[in-house]
N, CA and C atoms as a LAMMPS dump frame, in Angstrom:
ITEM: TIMESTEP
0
ITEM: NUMBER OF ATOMS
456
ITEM: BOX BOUNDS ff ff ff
-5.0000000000000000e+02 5.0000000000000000e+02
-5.0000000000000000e+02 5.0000000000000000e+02
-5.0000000000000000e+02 5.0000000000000000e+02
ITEM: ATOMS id mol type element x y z
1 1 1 N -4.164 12.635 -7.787
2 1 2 C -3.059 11.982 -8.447
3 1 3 C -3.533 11.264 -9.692
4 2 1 N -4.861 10.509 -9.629
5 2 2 C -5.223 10.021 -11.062
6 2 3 C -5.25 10.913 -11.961
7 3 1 N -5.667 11.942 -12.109
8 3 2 C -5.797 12.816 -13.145
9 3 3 C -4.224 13.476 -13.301
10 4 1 N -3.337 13.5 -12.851
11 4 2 C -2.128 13.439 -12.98
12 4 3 C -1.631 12.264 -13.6
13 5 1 N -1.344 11.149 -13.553
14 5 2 C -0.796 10.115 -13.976
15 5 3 C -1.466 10.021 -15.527
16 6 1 N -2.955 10.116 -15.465
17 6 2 C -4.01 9.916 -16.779
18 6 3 C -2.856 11.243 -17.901
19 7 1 N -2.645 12.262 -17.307
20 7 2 C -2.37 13.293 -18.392
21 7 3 C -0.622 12.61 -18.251
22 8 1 N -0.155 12.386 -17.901
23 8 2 C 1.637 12.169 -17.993
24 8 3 C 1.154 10.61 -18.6
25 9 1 N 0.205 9.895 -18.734
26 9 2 C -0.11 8.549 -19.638
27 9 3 C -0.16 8.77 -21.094
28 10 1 N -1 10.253 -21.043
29 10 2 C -1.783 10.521 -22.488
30 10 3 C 0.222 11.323 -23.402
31 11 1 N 1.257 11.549 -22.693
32 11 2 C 2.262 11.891 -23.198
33 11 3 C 2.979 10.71 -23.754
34 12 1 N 3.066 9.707 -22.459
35 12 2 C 4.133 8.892 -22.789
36 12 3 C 3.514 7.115 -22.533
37 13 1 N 2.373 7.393 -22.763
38 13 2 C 1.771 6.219 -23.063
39 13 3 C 2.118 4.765 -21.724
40 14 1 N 2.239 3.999 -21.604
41 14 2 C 2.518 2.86 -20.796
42 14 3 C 4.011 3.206 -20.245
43 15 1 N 5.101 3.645 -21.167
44 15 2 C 6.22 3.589 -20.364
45 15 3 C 6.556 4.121 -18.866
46 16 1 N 7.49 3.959 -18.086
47 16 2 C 7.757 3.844 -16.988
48 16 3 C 7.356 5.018 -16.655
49 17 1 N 6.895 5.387 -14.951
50 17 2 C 6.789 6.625 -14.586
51 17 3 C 7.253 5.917 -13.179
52 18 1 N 7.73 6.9 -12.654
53 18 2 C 8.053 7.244 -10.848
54 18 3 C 6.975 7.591 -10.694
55 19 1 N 6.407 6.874 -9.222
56 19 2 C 5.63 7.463 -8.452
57 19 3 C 5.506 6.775 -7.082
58 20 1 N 5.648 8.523 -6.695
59 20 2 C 5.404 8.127 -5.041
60 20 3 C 4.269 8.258 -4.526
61 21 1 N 4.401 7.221 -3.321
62 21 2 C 3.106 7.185 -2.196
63 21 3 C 3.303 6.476 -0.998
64 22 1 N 2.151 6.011 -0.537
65 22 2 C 2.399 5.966 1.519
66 22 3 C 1.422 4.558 0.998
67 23 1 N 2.014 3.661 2.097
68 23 2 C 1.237 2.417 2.921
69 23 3 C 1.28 2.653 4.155
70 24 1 N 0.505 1.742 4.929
71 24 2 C 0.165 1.88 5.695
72 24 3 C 0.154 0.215 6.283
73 25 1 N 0.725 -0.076 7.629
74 25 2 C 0.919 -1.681 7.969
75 25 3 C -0.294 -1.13 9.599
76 26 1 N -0.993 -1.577 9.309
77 26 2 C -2.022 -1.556 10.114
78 26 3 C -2.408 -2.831 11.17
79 27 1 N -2.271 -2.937 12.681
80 27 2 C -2.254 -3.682 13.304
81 27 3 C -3.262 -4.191 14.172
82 28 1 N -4.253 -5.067 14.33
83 28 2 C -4.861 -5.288 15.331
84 28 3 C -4.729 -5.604 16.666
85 29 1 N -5.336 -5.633 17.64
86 29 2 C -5.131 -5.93 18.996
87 29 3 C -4.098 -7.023 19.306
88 30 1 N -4.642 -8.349 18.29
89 30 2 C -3.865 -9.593 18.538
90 30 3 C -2.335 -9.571 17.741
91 31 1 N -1.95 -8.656 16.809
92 31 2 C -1.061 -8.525 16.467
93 31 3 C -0.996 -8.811 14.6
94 32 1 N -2.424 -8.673 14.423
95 32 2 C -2.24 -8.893 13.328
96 32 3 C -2.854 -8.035 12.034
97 33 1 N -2.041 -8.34 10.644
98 33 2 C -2.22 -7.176 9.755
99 33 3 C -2.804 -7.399 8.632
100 34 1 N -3.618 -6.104 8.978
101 34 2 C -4.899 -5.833 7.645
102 34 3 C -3.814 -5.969 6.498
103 35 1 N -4.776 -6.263 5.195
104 35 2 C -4.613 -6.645 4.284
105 35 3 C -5.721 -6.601 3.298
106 36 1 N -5.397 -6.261 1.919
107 36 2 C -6.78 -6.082 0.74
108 36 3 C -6.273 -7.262 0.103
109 37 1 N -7.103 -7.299 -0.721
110 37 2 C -7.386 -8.375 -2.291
111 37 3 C -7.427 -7.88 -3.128
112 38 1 N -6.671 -6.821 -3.916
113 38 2 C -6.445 -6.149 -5.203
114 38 3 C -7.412 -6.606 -6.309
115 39 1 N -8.126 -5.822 -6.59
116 39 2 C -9.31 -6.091 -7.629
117 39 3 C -8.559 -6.468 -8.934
118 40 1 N -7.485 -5.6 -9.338
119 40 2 C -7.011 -5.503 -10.539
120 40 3 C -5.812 -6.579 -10.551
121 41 1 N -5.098 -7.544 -9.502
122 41 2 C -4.201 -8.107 -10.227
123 41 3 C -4.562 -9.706 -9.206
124 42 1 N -5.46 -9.547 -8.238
125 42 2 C -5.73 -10.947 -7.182
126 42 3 C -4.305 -11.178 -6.485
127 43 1 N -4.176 -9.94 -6.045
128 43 2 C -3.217 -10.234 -4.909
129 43 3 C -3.347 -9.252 -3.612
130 44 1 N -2.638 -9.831 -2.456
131 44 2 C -2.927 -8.992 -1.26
132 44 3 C -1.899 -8.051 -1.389
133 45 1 N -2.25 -6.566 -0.438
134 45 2 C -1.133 -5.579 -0.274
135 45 3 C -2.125 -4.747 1.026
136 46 1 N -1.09 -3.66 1.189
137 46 2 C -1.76 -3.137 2.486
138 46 3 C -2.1 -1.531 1.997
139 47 1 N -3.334 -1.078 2.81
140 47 2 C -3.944 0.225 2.008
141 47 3 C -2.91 1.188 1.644
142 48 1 N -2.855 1.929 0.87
143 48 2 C -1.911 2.319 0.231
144 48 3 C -2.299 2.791 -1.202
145 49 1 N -1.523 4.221 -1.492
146 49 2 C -1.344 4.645 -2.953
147 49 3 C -0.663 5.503 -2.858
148 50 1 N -0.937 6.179 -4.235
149 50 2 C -0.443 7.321 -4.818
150 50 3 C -0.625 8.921 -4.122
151 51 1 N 0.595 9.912 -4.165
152 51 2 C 0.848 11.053 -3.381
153 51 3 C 0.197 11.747 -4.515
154 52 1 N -0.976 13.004 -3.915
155 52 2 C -1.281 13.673 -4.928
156 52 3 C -0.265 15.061 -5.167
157 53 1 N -0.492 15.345 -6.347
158 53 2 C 0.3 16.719 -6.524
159 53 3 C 0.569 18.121 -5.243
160 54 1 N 1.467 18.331 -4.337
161 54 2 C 1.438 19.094 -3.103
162 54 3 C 1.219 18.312 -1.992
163 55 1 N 1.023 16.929 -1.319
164 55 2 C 0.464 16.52 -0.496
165 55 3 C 1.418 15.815 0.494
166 56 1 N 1.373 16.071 1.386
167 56 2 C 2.545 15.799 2.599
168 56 3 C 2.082 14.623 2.686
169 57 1 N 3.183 13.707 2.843
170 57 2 C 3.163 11.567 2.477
171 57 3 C 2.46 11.195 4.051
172 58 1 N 2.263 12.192 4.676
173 58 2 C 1.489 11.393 6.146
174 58 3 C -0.29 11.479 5.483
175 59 1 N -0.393 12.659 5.224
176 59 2 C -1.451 13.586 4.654
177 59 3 C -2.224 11.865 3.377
178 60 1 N -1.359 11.306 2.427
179 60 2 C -1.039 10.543 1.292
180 60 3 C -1.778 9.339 2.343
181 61 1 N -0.853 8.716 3.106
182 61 2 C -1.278 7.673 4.2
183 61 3 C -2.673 8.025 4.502
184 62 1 N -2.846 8.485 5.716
185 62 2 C -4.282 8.804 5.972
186 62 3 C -5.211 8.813 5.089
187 63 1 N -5.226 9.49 4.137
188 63 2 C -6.29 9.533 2.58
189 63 3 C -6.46 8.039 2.224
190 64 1 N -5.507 7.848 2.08
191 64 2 C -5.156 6.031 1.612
192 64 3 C -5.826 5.129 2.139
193 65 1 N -5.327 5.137 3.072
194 65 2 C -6.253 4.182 4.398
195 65 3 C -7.874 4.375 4.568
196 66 1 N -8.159 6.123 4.849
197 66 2 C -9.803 5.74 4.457
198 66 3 C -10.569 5.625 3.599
199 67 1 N -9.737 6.023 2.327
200 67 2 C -10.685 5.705 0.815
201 67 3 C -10.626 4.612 0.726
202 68 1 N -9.677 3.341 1.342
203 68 2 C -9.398 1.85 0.942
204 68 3 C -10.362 1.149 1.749
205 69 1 N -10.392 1.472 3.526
206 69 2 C -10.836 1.19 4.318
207 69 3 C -12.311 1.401 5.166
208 70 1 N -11.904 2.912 4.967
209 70 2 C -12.825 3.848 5.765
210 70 3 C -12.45 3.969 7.104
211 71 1 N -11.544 3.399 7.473
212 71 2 C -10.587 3.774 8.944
213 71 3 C -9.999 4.929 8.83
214 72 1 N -10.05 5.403 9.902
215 72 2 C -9.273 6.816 10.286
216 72 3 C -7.961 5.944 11.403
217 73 1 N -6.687 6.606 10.554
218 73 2 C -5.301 6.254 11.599
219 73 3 C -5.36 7.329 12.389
220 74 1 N -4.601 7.178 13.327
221 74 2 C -4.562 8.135 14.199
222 74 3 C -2.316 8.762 14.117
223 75 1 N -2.038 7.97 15.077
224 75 2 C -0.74 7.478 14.534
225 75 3 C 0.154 6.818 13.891
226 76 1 N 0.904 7.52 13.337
227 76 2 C 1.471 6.713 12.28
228 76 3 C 3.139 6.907 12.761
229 77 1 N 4.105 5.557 12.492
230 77 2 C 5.196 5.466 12.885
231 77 3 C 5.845 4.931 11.474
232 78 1 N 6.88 5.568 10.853
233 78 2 C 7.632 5.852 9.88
234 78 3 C 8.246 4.035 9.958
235 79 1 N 8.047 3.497 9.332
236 79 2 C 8.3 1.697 9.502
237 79 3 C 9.665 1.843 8.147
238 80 1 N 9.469 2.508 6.947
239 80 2 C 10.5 2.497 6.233
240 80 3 C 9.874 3.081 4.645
241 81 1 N 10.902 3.381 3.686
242 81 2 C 11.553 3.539 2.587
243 81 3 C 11.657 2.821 1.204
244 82 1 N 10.946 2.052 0.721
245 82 2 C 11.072 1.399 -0.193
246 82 3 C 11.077 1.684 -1.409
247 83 1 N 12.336 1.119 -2.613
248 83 2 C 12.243 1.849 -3.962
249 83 3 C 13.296 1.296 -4.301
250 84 1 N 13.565 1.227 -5.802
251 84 2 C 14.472 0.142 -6.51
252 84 3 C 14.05 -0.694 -7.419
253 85 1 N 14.422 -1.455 -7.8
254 85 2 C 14.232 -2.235 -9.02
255 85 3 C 13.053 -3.664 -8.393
256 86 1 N 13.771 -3.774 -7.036
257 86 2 C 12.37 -4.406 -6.274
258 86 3 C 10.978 -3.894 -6.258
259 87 1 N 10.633 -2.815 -6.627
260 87 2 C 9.16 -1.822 -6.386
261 87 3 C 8.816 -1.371 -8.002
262 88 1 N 9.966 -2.167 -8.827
263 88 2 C 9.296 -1.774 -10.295
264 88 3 C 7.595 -2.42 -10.751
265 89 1 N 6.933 -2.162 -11.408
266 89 2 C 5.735 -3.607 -11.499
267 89 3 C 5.401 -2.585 -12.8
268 90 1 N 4.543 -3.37 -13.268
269 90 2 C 3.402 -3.428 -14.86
270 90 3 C 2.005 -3.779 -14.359
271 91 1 N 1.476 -3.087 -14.147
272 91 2 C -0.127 -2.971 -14.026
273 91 3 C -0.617 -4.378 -15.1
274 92 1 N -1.425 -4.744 -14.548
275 92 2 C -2.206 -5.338 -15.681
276 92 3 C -2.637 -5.119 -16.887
277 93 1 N -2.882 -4.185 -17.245
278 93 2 C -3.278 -3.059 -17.859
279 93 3 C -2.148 -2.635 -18.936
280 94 1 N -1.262 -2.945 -18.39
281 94 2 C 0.15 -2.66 -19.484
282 94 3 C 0.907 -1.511 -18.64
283 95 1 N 0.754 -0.329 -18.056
284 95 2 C 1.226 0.778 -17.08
285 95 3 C 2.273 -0.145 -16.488
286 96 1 N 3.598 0.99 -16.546
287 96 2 C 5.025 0.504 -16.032
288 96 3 C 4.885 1.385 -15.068
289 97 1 N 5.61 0.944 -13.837
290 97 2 C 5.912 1.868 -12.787
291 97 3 C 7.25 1.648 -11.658
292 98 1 N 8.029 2.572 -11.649
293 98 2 C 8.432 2.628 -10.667
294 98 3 C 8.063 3.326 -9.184
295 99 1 N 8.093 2.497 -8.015
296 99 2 C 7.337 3.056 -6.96
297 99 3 C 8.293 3.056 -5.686
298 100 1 N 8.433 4.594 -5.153
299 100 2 C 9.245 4.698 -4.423
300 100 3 C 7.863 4.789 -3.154
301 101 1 N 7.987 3.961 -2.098
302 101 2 C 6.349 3.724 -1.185
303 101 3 C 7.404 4.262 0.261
304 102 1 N 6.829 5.176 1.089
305 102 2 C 6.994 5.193 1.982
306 102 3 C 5.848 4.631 3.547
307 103 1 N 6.243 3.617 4.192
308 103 2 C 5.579 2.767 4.885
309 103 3 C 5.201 2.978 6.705
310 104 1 N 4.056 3.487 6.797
311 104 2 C 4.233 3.904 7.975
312 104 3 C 3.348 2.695 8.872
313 105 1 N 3.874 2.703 9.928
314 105 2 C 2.703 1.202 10.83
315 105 3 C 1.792 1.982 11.837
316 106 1 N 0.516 1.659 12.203
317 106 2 C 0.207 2.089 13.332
318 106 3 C -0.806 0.877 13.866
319 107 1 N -1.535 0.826 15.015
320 107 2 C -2.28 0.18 15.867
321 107 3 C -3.444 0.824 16.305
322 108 1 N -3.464 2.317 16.118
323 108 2 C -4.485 3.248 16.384
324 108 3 C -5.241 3.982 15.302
325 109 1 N -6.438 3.118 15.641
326 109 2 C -6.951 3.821 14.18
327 109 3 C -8.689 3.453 14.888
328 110 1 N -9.936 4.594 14.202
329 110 2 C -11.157 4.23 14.571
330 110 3 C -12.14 4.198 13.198
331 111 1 N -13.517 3.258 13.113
332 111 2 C -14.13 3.461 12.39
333 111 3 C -14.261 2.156 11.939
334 112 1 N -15.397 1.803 11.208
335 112 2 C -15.032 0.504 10.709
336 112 3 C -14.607 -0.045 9.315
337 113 1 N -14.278 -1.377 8.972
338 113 2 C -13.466 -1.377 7.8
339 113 3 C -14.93 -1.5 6.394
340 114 1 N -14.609 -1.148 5.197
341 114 2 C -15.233 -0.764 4.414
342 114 3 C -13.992 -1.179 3.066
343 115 1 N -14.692 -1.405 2.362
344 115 2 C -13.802 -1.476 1.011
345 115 3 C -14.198 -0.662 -0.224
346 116 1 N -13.268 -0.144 -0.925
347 116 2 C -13.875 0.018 -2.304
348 116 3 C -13.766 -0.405 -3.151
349 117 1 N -13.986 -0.392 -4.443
350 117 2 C -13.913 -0.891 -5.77
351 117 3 C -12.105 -1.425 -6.173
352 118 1 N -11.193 -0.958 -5.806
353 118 2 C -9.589 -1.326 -5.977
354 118 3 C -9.548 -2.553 -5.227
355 119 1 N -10.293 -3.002 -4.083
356 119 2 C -10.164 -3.887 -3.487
357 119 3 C -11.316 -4.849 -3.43
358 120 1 N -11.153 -6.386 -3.501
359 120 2 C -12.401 -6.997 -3.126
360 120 3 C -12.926 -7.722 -1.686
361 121 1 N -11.603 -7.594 -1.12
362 121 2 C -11.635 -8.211 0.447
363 121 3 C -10.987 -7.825 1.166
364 122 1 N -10.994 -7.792 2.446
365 122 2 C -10.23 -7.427 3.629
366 122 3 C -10.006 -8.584 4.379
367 123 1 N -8.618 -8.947 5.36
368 123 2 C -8.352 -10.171 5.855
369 123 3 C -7.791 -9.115 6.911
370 124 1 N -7.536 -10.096 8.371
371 124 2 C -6.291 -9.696 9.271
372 124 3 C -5.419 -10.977 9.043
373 125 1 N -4.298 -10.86 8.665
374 125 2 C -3.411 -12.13 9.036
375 125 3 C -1.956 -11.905 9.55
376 126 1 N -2.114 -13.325 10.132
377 126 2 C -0.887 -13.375 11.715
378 126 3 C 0.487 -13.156 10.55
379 127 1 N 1.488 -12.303 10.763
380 127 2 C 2.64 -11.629 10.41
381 127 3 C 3.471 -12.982 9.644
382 128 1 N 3.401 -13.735 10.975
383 128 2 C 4.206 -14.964 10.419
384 128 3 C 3.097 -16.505 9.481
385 129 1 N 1.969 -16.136 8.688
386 129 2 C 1.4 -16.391 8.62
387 129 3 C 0.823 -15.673 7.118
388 130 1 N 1.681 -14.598 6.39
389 130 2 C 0.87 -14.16 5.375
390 130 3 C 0.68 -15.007 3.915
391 131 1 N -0.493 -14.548 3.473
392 131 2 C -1.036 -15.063 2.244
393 131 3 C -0.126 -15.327 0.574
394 132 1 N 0.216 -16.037 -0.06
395 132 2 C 1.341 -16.33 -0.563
396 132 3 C 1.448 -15.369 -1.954
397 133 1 N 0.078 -15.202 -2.293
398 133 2 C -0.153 -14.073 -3.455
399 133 3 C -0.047 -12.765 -3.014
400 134 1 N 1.092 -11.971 -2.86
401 134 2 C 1.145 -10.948 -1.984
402 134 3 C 1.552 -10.198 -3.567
403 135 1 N 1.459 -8.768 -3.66
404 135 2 C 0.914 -8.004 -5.081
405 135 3 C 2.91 -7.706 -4.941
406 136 1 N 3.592 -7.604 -6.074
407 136 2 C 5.204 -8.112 -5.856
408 136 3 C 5.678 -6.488 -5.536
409 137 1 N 5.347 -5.169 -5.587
410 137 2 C 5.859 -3.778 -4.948
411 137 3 C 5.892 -4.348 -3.392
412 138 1 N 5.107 -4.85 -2.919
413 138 2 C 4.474 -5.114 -1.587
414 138 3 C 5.464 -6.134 -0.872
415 139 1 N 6.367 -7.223 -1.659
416 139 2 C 7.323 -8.409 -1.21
417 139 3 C 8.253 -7.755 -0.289
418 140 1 N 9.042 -6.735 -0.467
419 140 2 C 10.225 -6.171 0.16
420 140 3 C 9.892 -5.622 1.782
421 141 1 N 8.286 -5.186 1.979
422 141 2 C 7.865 -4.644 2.864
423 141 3 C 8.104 -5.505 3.881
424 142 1 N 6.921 -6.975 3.37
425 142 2 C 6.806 -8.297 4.039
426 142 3 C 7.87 -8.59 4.247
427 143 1 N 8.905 -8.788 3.714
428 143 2 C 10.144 -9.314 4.172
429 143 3 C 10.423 -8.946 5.328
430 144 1 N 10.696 -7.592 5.245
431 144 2 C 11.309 -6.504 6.588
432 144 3 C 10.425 -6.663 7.747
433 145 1 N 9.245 -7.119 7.31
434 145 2 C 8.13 -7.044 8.348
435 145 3 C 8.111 -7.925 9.2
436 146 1 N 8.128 -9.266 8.399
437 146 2 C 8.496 -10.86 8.906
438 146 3 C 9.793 -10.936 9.8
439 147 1 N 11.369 -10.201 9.118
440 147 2 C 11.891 -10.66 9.7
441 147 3 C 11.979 -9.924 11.231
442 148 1 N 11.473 -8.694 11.282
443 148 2 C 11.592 -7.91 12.533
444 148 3 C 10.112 -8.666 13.183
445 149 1 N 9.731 -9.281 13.194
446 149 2 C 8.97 -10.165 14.099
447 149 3 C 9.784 -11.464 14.33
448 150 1 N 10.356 -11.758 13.279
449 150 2 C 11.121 -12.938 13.848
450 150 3 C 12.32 -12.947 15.288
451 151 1 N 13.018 -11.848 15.075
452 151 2 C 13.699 -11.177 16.048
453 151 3 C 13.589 -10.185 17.004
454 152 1 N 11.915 -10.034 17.149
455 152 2 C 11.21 -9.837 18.325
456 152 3 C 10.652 -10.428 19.65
């Protein structure tokens, strides 16, 4: 997908592009969810990116998760849909985007956690309990996330 976005950049420069991709809400034993430290803007979000050209959005997830992590998911449960004027953002960098993210949760996953260069830290934190710099594509998720724990 980078080398996709790089050549649809080199056309139309910073302005807006659609793009889709998969997160992933990843759960520990005690109930609580992984989370990165975004290298590029110092905010948290959950592993997650961009769908490459042909690539089935479970296929997108999985990739996601172990290039971010180095965890392998096992199952993944379709959590939701996100896209709208809520999921618009501007890279640091100047890059406009609209991001239509499809969000899957799971609890089963093996291997241990690892980071790469997009990220500088890994946290678990308690649901009702997340970090206040959350990266703003990522707000709408948390919401939905929070409140279906609240009414659990």
């Amino acid at each position: 997908m980078i080398q996709y976005v790089k050549e649809m950049r080199q056309m139309i420069g910073t302005k807006p592009l659609l793009l889709c991709g998969a997160s992933v809400i990843i759960t520990n034993k005690l109930g609580q969810v992984l989370m990165l430290l975004r290298s590029d803007n110092d905010c948290w979000c959950l592993p997650g990116g961009a769908m490459d050209l042909g690539e089935l959005l479970e296929e997108t997830a999985r990739r996601e998760v172990y290039e971010e992590t180095g965890l392998q998911v096992k199952e993944l449960e379709l959590f939701g849909v996100f896209s709208g004027k809520e999921l618009h953002y501007v890279y640091p960098h100047g890059d406009e985007v609209y991001i239509v993210d499809t969000v899957y949760r799971t609890s089963i996953y093996v291997g241990e956690i690892t980071i790469n260069s997009e990220s500088r830290l890994y946290q678990w934190f308690e649901i009702a309990n997340l970090p206040e710099n959350i990266t703003p594509p990522s707000i709408p998720i948390f919401i939905k996330l929070q409140h279906e724990h609240l009414i659990s």
